[in-house]
N, C-alpha and C positions, 0 to 999 in steps of 0.2 A: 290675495297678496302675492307679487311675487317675490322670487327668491333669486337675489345677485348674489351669494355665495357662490365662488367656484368651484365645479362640480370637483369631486374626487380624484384622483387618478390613482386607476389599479398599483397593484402590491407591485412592486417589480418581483418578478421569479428569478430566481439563478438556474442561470442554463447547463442544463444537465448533461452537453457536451464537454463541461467545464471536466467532468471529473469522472471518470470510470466506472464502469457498475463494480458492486463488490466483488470479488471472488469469492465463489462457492469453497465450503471446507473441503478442503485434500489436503495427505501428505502432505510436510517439509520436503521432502527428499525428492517428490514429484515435482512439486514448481518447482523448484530450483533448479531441477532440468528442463524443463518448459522453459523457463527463464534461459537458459545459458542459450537452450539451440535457438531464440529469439533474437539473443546476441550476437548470436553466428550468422544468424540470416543478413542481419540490419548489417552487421560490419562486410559481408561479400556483396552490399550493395546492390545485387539483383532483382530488387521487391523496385514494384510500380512505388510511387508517391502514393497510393491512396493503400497499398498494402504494409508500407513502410509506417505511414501514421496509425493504422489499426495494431501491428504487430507494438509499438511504442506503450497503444494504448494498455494495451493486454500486458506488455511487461511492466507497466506501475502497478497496476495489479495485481501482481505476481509479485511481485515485490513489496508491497503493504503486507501481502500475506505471509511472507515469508520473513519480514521484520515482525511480523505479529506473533509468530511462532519461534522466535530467537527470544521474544521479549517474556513470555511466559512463560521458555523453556528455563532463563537466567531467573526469573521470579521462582520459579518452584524450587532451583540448585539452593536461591539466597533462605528461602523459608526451610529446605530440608537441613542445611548447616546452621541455622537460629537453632532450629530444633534441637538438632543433636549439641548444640553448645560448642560447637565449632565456630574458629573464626569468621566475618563475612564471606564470602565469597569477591571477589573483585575481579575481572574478566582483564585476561592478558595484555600486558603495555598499558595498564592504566598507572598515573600516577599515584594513586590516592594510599 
């Protein structure tokens, strides 16, 4: 017998240029200087186009990581004043 079902088509993948590899663990205080002289570089405009978009890729990167470690660092502030029966914690200029 044969068989007119149409064959399958592969899975689609999501392209792994989409999104940056992780950042290895380091210091706060390291990336965020990594980060900054990346901004320095990209704002004097001297990087080729293909060093321009690698330096981009690295500081989102940078940047994930260094929002990762703002957000843990506010989650431990808000569990150590639970703790102690202190009011929330609420981080500057917020309305709440």
């Amino acid at each position: 017998m044969e068989d007119n079902a149409p064959a399958e088509k592969p899975a689609k993948r999501k392209s792994k240029a989409a999104e940056p590899p992780p950042e290895p663990e380091r210091p706060f205080e390291e990336a965020l200087r990594e980060l900054e002289q990346l901004a320095v570089q990209m704002e004097r405009g001297d990087l080729t186009l293909d060093q321009a978009v690698a330096a981009y890729e690295r500081g989102i990167g940078l940047s994930r990581l260094c929002k990762k470690r703002l957000d843990e660092a506010e989650a431990k502030i808000q569990q150590i004043t639970r703790e102690a029966g202190l009011k929330d914690f609420l981080p500057e200029g917020s309305d709440e």
